[in-house]
PLY file of the C-alpha trace (Angstrom):
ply
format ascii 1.0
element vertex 96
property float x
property float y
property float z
element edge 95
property int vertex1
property int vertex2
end_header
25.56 -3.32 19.20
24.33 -0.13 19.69
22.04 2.96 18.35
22.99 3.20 14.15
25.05 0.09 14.00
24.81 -2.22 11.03
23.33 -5.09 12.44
22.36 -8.55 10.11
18.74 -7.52 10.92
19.34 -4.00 9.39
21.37 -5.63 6.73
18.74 -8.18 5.95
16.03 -5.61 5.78
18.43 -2.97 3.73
18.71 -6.33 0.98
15.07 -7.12 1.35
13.79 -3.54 0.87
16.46 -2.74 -1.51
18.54 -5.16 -2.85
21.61 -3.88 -0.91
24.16 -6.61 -0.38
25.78 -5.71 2.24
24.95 -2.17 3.67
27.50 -0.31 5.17
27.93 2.16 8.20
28.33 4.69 6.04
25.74 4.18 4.25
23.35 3.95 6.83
24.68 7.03 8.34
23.96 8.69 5.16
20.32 8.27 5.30
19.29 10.29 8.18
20.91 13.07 6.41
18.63 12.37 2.99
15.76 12.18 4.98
16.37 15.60 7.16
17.10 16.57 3.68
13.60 15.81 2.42
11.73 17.00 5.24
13.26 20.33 5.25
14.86 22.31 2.48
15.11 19.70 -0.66
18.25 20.02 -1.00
21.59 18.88 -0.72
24.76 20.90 0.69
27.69 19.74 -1.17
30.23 20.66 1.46
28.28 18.37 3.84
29.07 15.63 1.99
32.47 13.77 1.63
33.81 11.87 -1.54
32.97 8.37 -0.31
29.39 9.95 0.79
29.13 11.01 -2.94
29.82 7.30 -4.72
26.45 6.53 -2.96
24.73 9.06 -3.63
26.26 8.26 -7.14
24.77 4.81 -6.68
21.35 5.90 -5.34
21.07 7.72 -8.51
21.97 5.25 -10.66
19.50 3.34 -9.60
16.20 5.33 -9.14
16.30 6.16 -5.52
17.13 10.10 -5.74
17.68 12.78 -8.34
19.06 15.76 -7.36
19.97 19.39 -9.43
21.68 22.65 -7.93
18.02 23.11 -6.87
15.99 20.79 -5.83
16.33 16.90 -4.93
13.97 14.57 -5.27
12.96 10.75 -3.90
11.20 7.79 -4.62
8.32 6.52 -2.83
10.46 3.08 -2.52
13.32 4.76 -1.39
11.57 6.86 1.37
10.25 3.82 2.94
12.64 1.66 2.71
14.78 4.01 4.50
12.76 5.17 6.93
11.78 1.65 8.25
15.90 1.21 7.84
15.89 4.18 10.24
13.30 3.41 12.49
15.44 -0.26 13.20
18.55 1.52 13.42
17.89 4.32 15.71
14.29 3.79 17.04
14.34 0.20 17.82
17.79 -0.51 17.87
17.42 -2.16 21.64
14.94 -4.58 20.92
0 1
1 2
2 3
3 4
4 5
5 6
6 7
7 8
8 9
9 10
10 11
11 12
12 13
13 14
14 15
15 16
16 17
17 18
18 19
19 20
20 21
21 22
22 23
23 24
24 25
25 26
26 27
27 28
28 29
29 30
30 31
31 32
32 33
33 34
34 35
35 36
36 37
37 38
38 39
39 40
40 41
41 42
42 43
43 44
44 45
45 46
46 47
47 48
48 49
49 50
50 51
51 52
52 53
53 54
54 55
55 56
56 57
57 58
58 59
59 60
60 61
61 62
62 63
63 64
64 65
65 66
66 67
67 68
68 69
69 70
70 71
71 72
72 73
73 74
74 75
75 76
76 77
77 78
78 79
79 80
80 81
81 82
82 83
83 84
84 85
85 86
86 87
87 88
88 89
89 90
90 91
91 92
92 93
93 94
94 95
């Protein structure tokens, strides 16, 4: 498997960190954007986002992990982590 594939590893760490059953591509593919998203201008671009990209964001919301307004978006501390050590697996490390 290769750089961003949904590996057990990834999907064992994605239900460790955050309860997630059984990530999905998409999913994971989502959270680079979230964190570019944080690190730069706060906030989302609707017409960046797709309608299956939008249930989890829908999810994420419901439970904690983000809040977002036209404005500003927002992210928890457990969130942030757990994705970027998702990330760092997924695209860093994803060789070793």
């Amino acid at each position: 498997m290769g750089r961003g594939a949904v590996t057990p590893e990834i999907k064992q760490l994605a239900k460790q960190l955050l309860g997630i059953e059984d990530l999905t591509t998409r999913e994971l593919r989502l959270m680079p954007y979230i964190q570019y998203t944080m690190m730069n201008e706060q906030r989302l671009e609707i017409q960046r986002i797709n309608p299956e990209e939008r249930k989890i964001l829908s999810k994420w919301r419901a439970n904690g992990w983000i809040e977002d307004d036209a404005s500003e978006m927002s992210i928890s501390k457990q969130f942030w982590d757990a994705i970027n050590q998702i990330l760092w697996l997924a695209y860093v490390n994803y060789d070793n």
